[in-house]
VMD Tcl script that draws the C-alpha trace (Angstrom):
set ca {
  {140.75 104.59 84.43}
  {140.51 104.27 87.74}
  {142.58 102.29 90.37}
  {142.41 98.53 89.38}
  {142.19 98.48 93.38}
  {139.03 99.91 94.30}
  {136.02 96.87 93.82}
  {132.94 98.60 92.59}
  {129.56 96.73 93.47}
  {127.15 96.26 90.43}
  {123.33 96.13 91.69}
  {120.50 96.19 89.91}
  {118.06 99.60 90.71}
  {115.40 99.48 92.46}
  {111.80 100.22 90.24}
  {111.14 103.87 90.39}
  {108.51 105.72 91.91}
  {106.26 104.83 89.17}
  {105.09 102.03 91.21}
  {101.46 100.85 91.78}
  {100.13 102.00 95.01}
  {96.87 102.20 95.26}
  {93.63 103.51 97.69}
  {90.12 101.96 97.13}
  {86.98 102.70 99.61}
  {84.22 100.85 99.38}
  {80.74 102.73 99.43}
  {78.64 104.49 97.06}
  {79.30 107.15 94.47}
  {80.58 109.78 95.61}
  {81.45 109.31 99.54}
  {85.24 108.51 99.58}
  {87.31 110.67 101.43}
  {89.79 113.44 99.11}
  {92.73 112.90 97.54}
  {94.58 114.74 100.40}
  {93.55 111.99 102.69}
  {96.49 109.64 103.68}
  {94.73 107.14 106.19}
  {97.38 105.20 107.81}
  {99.41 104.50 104.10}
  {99.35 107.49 101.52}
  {97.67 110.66 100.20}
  {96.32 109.93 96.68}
  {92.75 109.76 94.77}
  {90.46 106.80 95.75}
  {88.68 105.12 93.85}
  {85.07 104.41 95.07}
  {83.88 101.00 94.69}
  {80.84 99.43 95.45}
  {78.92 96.01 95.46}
  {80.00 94.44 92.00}
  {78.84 91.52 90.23}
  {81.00 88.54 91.05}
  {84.24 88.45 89.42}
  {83.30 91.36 87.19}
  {86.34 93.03 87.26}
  {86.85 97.24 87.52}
  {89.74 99.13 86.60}
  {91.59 101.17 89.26}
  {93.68 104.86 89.00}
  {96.73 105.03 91.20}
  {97.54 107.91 93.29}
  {97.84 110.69 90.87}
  {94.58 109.73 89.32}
  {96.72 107.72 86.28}
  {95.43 104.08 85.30}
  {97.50 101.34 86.38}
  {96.54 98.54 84.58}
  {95.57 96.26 87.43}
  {91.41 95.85 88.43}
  {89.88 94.70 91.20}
  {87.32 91.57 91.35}
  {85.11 90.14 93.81}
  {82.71 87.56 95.25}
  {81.23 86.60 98.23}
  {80.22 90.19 99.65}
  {76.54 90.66 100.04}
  {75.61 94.60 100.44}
  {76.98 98.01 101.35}
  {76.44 98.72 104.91}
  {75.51 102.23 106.05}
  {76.05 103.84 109.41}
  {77.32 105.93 111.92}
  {80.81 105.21 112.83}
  {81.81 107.99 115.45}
  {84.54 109.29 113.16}
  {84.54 112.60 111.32}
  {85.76 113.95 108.09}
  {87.83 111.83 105.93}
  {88.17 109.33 108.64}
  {84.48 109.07 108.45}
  {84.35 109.21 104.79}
  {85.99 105.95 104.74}
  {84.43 104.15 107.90}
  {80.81 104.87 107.42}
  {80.43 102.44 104.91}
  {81.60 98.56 104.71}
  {81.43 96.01 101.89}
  {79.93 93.42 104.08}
  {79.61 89.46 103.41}
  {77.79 86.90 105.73}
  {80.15 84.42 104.83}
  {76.85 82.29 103.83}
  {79.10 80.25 102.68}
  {81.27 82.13 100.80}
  {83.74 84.70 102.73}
  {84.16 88.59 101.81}
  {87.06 87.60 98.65}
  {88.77 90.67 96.86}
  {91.37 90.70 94.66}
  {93.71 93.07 92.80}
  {95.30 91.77 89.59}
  {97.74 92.47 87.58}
  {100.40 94.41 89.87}
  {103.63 95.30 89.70}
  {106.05 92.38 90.85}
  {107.88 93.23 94.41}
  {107.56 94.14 98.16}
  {103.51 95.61 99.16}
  {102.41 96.82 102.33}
  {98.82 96.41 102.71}
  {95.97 97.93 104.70}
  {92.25 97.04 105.33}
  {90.27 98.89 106.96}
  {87.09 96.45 108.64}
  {86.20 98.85 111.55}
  {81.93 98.11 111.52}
  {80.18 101.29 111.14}
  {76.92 100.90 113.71}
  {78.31 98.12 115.69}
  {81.18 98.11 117.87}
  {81.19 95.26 119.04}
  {81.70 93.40 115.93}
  {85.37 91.93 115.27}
  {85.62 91.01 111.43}
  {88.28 88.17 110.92}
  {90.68 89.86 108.06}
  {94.03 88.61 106.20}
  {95.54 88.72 102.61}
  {97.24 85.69 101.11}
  {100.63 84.64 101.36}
  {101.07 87.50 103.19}
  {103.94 87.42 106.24}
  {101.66 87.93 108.73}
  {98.62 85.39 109.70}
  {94.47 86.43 110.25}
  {94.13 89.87 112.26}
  {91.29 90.56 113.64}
  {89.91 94.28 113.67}
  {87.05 96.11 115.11}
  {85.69 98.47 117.85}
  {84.81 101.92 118.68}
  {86.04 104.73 117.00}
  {89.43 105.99 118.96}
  {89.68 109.63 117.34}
  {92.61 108.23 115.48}
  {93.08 105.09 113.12}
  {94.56 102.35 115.70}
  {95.63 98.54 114.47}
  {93.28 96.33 115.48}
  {90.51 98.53 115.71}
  {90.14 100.12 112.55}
  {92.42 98.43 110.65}
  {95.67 95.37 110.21}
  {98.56 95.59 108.48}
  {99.98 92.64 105.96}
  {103.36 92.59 104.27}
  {104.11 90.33 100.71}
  {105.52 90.19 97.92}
  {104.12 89.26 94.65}
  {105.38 87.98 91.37}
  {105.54 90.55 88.36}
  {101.56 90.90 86.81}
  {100.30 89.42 90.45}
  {97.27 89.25 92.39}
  {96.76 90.23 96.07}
  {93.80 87.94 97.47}
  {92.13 90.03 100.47}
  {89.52 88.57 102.62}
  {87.23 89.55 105.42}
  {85.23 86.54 107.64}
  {85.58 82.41 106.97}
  {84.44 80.03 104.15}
  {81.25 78.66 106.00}
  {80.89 81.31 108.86}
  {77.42 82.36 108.71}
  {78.39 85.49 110.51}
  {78.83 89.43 109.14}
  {82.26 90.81 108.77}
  {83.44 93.20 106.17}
  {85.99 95.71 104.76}
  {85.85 99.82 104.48}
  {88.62 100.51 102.38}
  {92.25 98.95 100.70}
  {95.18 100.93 100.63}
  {98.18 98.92 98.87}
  {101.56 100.52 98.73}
  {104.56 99.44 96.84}
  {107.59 99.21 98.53}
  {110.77 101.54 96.76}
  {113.80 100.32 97.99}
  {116.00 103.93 98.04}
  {117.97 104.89 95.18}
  {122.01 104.59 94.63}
  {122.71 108.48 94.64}
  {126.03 107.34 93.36}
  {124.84 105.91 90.31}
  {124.75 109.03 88.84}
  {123.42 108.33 85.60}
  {120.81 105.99 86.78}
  {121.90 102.80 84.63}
  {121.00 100.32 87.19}
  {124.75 100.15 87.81}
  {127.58 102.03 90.27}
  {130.50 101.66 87.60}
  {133.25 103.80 86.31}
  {130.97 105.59 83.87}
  {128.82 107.13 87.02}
  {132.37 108.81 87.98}
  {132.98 109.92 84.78}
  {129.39 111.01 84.03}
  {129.09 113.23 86.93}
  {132.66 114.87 86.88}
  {131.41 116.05 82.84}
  {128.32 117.49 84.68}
  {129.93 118.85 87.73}
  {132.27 121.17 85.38}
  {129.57 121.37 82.67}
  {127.23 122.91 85.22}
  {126.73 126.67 85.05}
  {125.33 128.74 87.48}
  {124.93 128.44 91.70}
  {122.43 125.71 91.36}
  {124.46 123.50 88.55}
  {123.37 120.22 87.16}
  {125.53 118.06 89.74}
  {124.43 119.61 92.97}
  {124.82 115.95 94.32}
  {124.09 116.65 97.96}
  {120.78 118.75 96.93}
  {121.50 121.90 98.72}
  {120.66 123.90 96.19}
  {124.29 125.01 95.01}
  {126.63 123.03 93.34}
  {130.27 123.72 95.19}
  {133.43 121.65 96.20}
  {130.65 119.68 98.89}
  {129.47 118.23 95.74}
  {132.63 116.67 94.64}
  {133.47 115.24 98.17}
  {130.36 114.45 99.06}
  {129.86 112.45 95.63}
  {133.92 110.87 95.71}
  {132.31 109.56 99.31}
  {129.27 108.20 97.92}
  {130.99 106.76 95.06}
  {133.90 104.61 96.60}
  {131.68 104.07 100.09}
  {128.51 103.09 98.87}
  {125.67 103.12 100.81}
  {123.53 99.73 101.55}
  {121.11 100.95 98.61}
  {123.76 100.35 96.12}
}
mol new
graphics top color blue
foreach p $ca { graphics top sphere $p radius 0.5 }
foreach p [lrange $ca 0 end-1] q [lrange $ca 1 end] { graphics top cylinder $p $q radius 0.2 }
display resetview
């Protein structure tokens, strides 16, 4: 065992990467930008959706193209607008076209259900395609951050404010995230281009070798059976990932192990 003197913290692992981040453009078949296509959040597929039925509610593939088990629902939003926006390529793929609402009386309302509990960053996209000089009035519920408003001419480059705001929340486990473009009672246009919602991975304990949720004694143990199990240059406990597993490995691990860093 090891020295009753050294205090090992117990924390609970972050979720893995098999988290629920997800890009949606809004637009007609076939005109959302390709999977290589970050934006300003992540590269993934997108999925394409266009004026729905209210509260009908449409399934949604993550970034790999995998379902995810939340949909997306809407009212409110009167047409798909189509225009010129000034932007090219990908960027153009996704600000061409704008679910639009004229908040007559009912606001632009979207919503994503059944998420993943934890930390999101979210983006929407509400540059008008056609009209410059439009600002549409955007936010996300309990989100830490307040109505943005975003619009203007295309900059070359995706800018906040003008082609899209940023929101931060968090969200119980099997959640919603309420977006909204305009104001109950308006009578004005505003309007979203695309989504992109990213879940927040805290970074892994490296120390917690065997991935239990847990830096304990058995990570020591665990990774000392691997480190002289391993065979070959590129062993199974090549802890500092240099693609060898040497000496480094031990230290560097004994380090990690009895100074943990903030992640465990």
């Amino acid at each position: 065992m090891l020295r009753a003197s050294v205090a090992i913290a117990t924390l609970v692992l972050a979720p893995s990467a098999l988290a629920q981040s997800i890009n949606i453009d809004f637009g007609t078949p076939g005109s959302s930008p390709s999977a290589a296509y970050a934006g300003v959040g992540e590269a993934g597929v997108w999925n394409t959706i266009g004026l729905t039925s209210p509260g009908s509610r449409h399934a949604l593939v993550g970034l790999d193209g995998s379902p995810t088990g939340a949909d997306i629902r809407q009212i409110g939003n009167d047409a798909i607008l189509t225009s010129e926006s000034g932007a090219g390529g990908d960027d153009g793929a996704v600000l061409d076209q704008m679910l639009i609402s004229f908040n007559a009386p009912v606001d632009g309302c979207l919503w994503i259900d059944h998420l993943e509990g934890g930390d999101y960053e979210v983006y929407i996209y509400a540059l008008t395609p056609g009209d410059p000089e439009l600002m549409s009035r955007t936010r996300v519920d309990f989100a830490n951050e307040g109505p943005k408003f975003v619009g203007g001419a295309w900059r070359g480059a995706h800018v906040e404010g003008t082609s899209y705001a940023k929101f931060t929340l968090t969200i119980p486990n099997n959640g919603e995230i309420g977006l909204h473009a305009g104001l109950f009672g308006g009578n004005f246009q505003s309007g979203i281009n695309a989504i992109q919602i990213i879940k927040v991975v805290p970074p892994a304990c490296d120390a917690d070798w065997n991935e239990s949720g847990d830096l304990n004694d058995q990570d020591f143990f665990d990774f000392i059976n691997d480190y002289f199990s391993g065979t070959g240059p590129q062993g199974q406990a090549d802890y500092n990932q240099d693609g060898f597993e040497n000496d480094q490995d031990f230290f560097d691990f004994v380090n990690g192990f009895f100074e943990p860093d903030p992640a465990c």
